[in-house]
C-alpha positions in Angstrom: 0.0 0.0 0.0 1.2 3.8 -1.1 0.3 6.7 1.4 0.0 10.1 0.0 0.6 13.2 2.1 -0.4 16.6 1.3 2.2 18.9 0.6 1.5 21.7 4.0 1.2 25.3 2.4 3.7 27.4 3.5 2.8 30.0 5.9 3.5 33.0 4.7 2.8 37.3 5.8 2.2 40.0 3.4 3.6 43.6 3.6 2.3 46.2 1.8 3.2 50.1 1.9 0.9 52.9 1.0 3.3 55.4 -0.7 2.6 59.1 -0.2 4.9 59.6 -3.3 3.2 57.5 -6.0 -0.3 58.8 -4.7 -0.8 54.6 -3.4 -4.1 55.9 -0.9 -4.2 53.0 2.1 -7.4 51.6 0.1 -5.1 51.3 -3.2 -3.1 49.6 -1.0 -5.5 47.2 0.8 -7.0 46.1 -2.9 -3.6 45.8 -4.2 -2.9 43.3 -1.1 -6.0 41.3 -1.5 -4.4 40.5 -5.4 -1.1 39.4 -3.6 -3.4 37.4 -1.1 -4.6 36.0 -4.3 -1.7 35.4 -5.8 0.1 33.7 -3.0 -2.2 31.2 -3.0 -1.9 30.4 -6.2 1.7 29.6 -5.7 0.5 27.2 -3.1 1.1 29.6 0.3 -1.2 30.3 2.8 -1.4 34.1 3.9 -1.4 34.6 7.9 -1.3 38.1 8.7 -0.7 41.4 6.7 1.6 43.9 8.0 0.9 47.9 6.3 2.5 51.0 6.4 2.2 54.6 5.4 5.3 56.1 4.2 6.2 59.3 2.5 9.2 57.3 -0.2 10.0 53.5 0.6 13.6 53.0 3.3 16.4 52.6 1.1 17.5 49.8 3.4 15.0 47.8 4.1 11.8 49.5 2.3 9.9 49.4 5.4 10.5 51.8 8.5 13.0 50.5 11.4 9.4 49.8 14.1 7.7 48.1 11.4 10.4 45.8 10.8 10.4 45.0 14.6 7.2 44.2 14.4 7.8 42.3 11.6 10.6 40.6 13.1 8.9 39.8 16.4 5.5 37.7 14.6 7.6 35.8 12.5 9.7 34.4 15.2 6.8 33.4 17.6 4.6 31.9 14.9 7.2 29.9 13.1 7.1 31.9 9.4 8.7 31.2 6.8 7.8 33.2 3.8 7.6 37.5 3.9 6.4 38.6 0.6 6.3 42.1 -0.4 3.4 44.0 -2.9 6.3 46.3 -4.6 9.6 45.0 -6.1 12.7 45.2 -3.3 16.0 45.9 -4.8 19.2 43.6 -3.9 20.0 45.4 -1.4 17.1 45.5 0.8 16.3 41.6 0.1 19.7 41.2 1.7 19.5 43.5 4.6 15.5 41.6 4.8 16.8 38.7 5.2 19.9 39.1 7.6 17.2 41.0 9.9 15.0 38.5 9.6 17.1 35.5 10.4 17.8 34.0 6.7 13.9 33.8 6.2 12.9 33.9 2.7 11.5 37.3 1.3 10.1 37.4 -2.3 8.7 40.9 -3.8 5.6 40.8 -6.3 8.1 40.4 -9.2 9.9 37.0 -7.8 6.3 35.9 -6.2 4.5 36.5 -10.5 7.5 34.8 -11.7 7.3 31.8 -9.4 3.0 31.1 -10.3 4.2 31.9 -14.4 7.4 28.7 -13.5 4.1 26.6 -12.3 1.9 27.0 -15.2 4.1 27.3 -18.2 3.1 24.3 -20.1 4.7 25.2 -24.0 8.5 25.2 -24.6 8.0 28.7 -25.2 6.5 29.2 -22.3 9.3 27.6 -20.1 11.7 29.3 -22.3 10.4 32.8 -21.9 9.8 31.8 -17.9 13.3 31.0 -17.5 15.0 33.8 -19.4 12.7 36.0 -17.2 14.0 34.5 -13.8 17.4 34.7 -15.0 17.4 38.2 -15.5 15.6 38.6 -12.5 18.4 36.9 -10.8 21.8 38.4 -12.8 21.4 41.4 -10.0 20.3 39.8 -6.9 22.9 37.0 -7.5 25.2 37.8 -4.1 22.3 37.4 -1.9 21.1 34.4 -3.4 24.0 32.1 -2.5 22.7 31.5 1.2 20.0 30.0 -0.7 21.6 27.9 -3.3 23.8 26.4 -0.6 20.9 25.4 2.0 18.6 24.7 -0.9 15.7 25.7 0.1 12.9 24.4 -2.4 8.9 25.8 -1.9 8.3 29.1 -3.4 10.3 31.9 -5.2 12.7 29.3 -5.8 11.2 26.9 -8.5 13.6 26.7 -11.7 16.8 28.0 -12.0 16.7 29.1 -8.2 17.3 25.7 -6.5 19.0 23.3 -9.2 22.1 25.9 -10.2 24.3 25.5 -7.5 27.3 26.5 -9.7 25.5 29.4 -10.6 27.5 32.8 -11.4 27.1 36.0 -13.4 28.9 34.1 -16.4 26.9 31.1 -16.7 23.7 33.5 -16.3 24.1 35.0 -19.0 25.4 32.6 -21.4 22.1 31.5 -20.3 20.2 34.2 -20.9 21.7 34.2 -24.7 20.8 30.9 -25.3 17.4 31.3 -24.3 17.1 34.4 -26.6 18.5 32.8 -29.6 15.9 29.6 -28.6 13.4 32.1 -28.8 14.1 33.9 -31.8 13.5 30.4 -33.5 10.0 29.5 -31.8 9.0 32.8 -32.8 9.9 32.3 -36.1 8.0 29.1 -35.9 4.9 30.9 -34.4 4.7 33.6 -37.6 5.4 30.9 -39.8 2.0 29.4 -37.9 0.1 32.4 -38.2 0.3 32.5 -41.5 -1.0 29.4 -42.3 -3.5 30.0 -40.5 -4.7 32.0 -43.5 -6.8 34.7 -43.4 -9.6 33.3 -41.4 -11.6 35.9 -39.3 -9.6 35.6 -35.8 -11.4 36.3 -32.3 -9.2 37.5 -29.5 -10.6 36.7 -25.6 -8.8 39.5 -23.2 -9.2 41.0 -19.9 -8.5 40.9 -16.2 -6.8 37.9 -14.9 -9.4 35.1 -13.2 -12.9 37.1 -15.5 -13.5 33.5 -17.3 -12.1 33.8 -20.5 -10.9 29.8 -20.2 -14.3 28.8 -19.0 -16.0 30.9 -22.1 -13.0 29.4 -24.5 -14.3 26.0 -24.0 -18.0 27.0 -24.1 -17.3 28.5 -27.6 -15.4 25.9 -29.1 -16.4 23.1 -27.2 -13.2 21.9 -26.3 -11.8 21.3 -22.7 -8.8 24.3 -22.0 -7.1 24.2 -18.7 -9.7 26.7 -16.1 -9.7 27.3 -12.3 -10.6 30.0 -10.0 -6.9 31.2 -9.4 -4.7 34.6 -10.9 -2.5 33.1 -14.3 -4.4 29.9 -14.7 -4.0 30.2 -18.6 0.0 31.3 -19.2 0.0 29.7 -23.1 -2.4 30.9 -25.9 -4.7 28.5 -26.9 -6.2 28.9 -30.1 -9.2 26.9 -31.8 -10.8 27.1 -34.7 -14.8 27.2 -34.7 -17.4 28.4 -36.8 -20.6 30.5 -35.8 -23.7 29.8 -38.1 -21.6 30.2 -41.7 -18.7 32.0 -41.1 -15.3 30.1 -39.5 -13.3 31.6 -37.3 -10.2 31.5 -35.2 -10.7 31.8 -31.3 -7.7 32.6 -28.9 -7.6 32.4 -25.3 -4.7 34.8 -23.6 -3.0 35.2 -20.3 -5.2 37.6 -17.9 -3.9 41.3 -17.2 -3.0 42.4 -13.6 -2.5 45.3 -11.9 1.0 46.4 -10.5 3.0 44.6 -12.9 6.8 45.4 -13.4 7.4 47.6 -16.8 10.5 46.4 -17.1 10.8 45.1 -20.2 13.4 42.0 -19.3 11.1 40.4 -16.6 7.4 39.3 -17.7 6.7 40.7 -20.6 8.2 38.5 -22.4 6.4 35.8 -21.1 2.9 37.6 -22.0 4.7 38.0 -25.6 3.2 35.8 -28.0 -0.2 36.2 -25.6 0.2 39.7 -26.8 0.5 38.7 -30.6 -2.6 36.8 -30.9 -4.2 40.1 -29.4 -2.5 42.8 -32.3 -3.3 40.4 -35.0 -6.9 39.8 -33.8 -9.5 41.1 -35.8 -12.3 41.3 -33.0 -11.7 41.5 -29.3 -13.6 40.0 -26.9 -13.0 42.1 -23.6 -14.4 39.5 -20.6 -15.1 41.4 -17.5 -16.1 40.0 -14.2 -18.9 42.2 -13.6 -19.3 40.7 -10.0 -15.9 41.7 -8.9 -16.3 44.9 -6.5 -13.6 46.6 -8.7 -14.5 45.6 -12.1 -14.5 49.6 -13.7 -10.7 49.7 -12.5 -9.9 46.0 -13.8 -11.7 47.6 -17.4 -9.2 50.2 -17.5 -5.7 48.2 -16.9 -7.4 46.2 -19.9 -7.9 49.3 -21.7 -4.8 50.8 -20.9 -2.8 47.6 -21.5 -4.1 47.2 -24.9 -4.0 51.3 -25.7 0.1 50.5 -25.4 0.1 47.3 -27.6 -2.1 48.7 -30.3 -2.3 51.6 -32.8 -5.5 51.1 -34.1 -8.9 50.2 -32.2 -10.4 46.6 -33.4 -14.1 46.3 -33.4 -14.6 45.3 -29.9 -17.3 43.2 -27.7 -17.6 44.0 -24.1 -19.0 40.8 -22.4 -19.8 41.3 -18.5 -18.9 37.9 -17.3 -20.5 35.9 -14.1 -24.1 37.8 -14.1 -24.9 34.5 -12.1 -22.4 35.7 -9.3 -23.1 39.3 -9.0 -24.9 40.6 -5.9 -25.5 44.3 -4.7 -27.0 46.0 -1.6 -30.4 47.7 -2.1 -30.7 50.9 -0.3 -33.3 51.6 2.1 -35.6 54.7 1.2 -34.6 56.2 4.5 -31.0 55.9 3.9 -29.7 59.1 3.3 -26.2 58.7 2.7 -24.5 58.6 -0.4 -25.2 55.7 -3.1 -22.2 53.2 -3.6 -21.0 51.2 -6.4 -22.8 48.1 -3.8 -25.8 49.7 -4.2 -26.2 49.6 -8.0 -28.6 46.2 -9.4 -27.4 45.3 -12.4 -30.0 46.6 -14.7 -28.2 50.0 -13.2 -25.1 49.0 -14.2 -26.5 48.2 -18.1 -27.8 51.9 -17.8 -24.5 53.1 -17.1 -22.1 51.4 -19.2 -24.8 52.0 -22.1 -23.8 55.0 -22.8 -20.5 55.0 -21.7 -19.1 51.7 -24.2 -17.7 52.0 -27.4 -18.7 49.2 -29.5 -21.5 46.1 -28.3 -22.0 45.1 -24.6 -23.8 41.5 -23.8 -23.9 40.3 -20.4 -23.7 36.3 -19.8 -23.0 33.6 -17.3 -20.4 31.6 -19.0 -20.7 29.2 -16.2 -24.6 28.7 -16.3 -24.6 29.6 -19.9 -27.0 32.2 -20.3 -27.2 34.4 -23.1 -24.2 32.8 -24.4 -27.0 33.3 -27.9 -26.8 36.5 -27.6 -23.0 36.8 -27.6 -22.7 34.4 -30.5 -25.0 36.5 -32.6 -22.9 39.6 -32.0 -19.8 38.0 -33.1 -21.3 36.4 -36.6 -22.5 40.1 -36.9 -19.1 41.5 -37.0 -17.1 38.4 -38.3 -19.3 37.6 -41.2 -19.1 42.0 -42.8 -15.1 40.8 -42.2 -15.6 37.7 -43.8 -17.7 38.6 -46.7 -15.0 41.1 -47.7 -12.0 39.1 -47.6 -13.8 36.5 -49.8 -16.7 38.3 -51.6 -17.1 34.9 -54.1 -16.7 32.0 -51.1 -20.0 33.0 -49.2 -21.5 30.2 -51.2 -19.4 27.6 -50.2 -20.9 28.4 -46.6 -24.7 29.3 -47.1 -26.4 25.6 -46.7 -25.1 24.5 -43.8 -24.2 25.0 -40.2 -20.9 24.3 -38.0 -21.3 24.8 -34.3 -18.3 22.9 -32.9 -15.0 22.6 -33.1 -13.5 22.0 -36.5 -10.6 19.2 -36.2 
């Protein structure tokens, strides 16, 4: 007989700061914290307590101030913690000093923590490729305090990959590393082009939006096919695409990896790893913008979207908004004695389709891709669009596709 234990999570505290100098408010900040919560868990740790701070600029030596990191100090030692992960990205320097105050404890910043969930999911040799280039350069700078590690090699997170295996690891070997891993890249992506364009010049679909919204849940409800979906941040990390075809007109669906807020600009680190993500999404014809319309902050997730794409593409694509998880959402009706101001928690959803009414560009369509409803709906706005595409790219075909119907995946 075989006994199987469950791997404990590890225990770990978050720290976040409310900067005075990058206008972070304390709510920012708490909303920012619930995403690491969120993410930490999807790496597999379990969050005990969260330690905050107001500060004018972040301490050049440790980031936090001297009492907080007492504090700090004080909780982890009594209740045995062995994980301190911060919401902003530390420099070398204060990772070191971190982790000599706090006893050789491990301390990841939002960067290393991203990094660590991207290591997890990466399923492609792409993928892996882009992963590992991007924790490599991550590493080339941080390399002098991450010896203690290497040589008590520590496993669990922030140290999946090239973190716990390279114990010869120096600044050398990085980044011979880090060239190999370009040049392997530069051929996958010529591969992927080369891909692209044999794809022809089928209508393509796009699915963005906020990490965790359901675009891998409505992917598999479009195209009938079974793509990897769970309730946690970066489930999807590849691009799936699938071909399918609504009423006459075939098309070209592609899932992509959700956006997030707080994510490093640096251009080394992860976006890379969102890179041919981001292709499928410039060569898209239509986008499909998923929101989750029963997340509290679901206007502010809309505009990293809108911002995010703004950056990647010249020229606005016809566009669907679909407001995701109608099934979940819930408000708070005010009482007509309640005098104080109205809330976002107080607006019912047929409010909310007043509002964004007027304030879209392009079609809304609200659905439950969960307990399919008006998933119709959503289907006839894409043939809308698809087929005026369609028809002009091949004005003599539409006959070829007039008798008959196709409503599942094409092999």
């Amino acid at each position: 007989e075989y006994f199987y234990t469950k791997k404990e999570a590890e225990k770990a505290i978050l720290v976040g700061v409310a900067l005075q100098s990058e206008n972070i408010s304390y709510d920012m900040m708490c909303e920012y914290l619930d995403e690491l919560a969120f993410l930490a868990e999807t790496a597999g740790a379990e969050t005990v307590k969260i330690f905050t701070q107001n500060l004018d600029k972040p301490v050049t030596a440790t980031f936090v101030g001297k009492g907080k990191l007492e504090e700090i100090k004080t909780y982890v030692e009594d209740n045995d913690i062995d994980l301190i992960i911060f919401d902003d990205e530390l420099s070398p320097t204060q990772i070191r000093n971190l982790e000599r105050e706090l006893k050789g404890r491990k301390v990841l910043d939002r960067t290393n923590l991203i990094l660590d969930i991207f290591a997890k999911r990466a399923r492609t040799a792409e993928a892996k490729a882009q992963v590992e280039l991007a924790q490599y350069q991550y590493l080339l700078p941080r390399l002098t305090g991450m010896w203690t590690h290497l040589e008590r090699q520590k496993g669990g997170i922030g140290l999946r990959g090239p973190g716990e295996s390279e114990i010869e690891t120096d600044r050398r070997i990085i980044r011979d590393k880090i060239t190999r891993l370009k040049e392997q890249l530069a051929k996958i992506d010529k591969q992927m082009v080369t891909q692209r364009k044999n794809r022809g010049k089928l209508v393509r679909v796009a699915l963005v939006g906020y990490t965790n919204v359901g675009k891998s849940t409505l992917m598999n409800l479009l195209s009938k096919s079974e793509v990897f979906a769970e309730n946690k941040l970066f489930a999807t990390l590849d691009t799936t695409v699938r071909k399918i075809a609504i009423k006459n007109v075939p098309l070209l669906l592609a899932d992509t990896v959700g956006f997030i807020r707080k994510l490093p600009h640096h251009p080394h680190h992860l976006v890379e790893s969102f890179k041919s993500t981001l292709d499928e999404v410039r060569e898209a014809d239509v986008i499909l913008h998923v929101v989750d319309i029963s997340h509290p902050q679901f206007e502010d997730q809309i505009r990293v979207v809108n911002e995010t794409l703004g950056e990647l593409m010249d020229n606005s694509k016809p566009t669907i908004t679909v407001f995701n998880k109608i099934d979940a959402f819930t408000y708070t009706k005010k009482e007509e004695d309640d005098l104080t101001p109205i809330e976002r928690k107080n607006y019912s959803l047929e409010d909310l389709k007043q509002m964004w009414m007027s304030k879209q560009e392009g079609e809304t369509v609200y659905i439950s891709a969960k307990s399919k409803e008006n998933i119709e709906e959503l289907k006839e706005k894409i043939y809308n669009i698809a087929k005026d595409i369609h028809s002009a790219r091949f004005p003599f075909n539409d006959f070829l596709y007039q008798d008959f119907e196709i409503d599942e995946e094409i092999k």
